[in-house]
C-alpha positions in Angstrom: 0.0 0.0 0.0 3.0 2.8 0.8 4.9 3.7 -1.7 7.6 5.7 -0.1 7.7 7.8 2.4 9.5 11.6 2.9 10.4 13.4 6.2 12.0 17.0 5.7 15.5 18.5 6.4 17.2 21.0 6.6 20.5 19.8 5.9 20.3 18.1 2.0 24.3 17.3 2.1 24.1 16.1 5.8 20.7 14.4 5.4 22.3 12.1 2.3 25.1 11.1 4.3 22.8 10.2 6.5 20.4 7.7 4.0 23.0 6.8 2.0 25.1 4.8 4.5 21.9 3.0 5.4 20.6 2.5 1.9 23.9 0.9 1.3 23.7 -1.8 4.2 20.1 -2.1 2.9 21.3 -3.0 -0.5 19.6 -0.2 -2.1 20.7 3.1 -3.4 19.4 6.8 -4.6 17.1 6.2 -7.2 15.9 9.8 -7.9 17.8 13.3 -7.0 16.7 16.4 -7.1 18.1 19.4 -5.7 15.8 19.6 -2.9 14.7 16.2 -2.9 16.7 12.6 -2.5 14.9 9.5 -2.8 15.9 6.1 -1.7 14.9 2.0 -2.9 14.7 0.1 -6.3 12.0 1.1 -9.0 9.0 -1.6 -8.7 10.6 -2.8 -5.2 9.3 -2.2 -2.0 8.4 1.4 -0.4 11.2 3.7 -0.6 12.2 6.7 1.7 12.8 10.1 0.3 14.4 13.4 2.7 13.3 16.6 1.1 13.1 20.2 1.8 9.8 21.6 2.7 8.1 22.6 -0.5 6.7 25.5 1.4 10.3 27.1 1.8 9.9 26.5 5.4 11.7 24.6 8.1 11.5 21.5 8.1 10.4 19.8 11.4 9.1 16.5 13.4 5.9 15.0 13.9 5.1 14.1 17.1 4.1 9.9 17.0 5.6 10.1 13.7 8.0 7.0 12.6 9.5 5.2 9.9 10.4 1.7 10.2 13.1 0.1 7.9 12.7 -3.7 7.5 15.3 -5.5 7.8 16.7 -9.2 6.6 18.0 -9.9 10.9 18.8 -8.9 13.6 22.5 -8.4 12.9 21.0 -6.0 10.2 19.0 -4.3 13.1 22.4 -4.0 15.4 25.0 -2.4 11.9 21.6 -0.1 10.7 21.5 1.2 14.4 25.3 1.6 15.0 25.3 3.4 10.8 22.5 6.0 11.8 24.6 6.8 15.0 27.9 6.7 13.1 26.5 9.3 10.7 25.1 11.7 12.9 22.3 10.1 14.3 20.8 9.7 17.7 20.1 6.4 19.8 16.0 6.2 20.6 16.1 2.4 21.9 19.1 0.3 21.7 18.5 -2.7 19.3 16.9 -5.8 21.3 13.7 -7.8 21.4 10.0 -5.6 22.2 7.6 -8.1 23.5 7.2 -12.0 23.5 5.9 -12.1 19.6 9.6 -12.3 18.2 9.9 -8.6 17.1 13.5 -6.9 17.4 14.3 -3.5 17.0 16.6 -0.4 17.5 15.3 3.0 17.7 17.1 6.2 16.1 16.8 9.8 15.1 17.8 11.2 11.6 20.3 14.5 12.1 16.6 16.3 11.7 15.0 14.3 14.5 12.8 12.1 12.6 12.8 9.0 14.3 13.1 5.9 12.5 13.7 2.4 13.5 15.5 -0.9 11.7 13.2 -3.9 12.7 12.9 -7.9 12.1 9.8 -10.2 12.9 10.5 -13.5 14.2 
């Protein structure tokens, strides 16, 4: 049902470091670029993720309850996504570990923007 999803920066140069290290463990890559607007994922592939500056002109900023979670192949995925978004300017949220009792792993993290994201596995 998605198709991709965008969250806002301020920071284009900063915010693509940012994707690209994670779109690279991901196996993905930048499949359209504009000057405002980067997106992310592989054309007829699964939903993408795009950073873009507000079309508005202006500043870019977080929803509250807002997130975007990345799924992941395992959990050592989870753990290298969580340690890349911290490596590359991000913030921890939730270290990566198991929610519940239904096999669900996760880590939490905010892009250099705040937009909290999280890199997650089922079973």
């Amino acid at each position: 049902m998605i198709g991709y999803v965008t969250v806002g920066t301020n920071d284009m140069p900063r915010a693509a470091r940012f994707y690209d290290a994670i779109a690279a463990e991901m196996g993905t890559a930048r499949m359209m670029e504009f000057e405002s607007f980067i997106a992310w994922g592989t054309a007829n592939g699964p939903a993408g993720i795009a950073v873009t500056k507000p079309f508005d002109g202006g500043p870019a900023s977080v929803g509250n309850g807002v997130m975007v979670a990345l799924e992941a192949r395992d959990r050592d995925q989870v753990d290298r996504i969580h340690a890349l978004a911290l490596a590359n300017g991000g913030s921890d949220e939730g270290v990566p570990g198991p929610r519940g009792d239904q096999g669900f792993y996760a880590g939490y993290f905010r892009d250099p923007d705040g937009n909290k994201l999280n890199a997650f596995v089922m079973g």
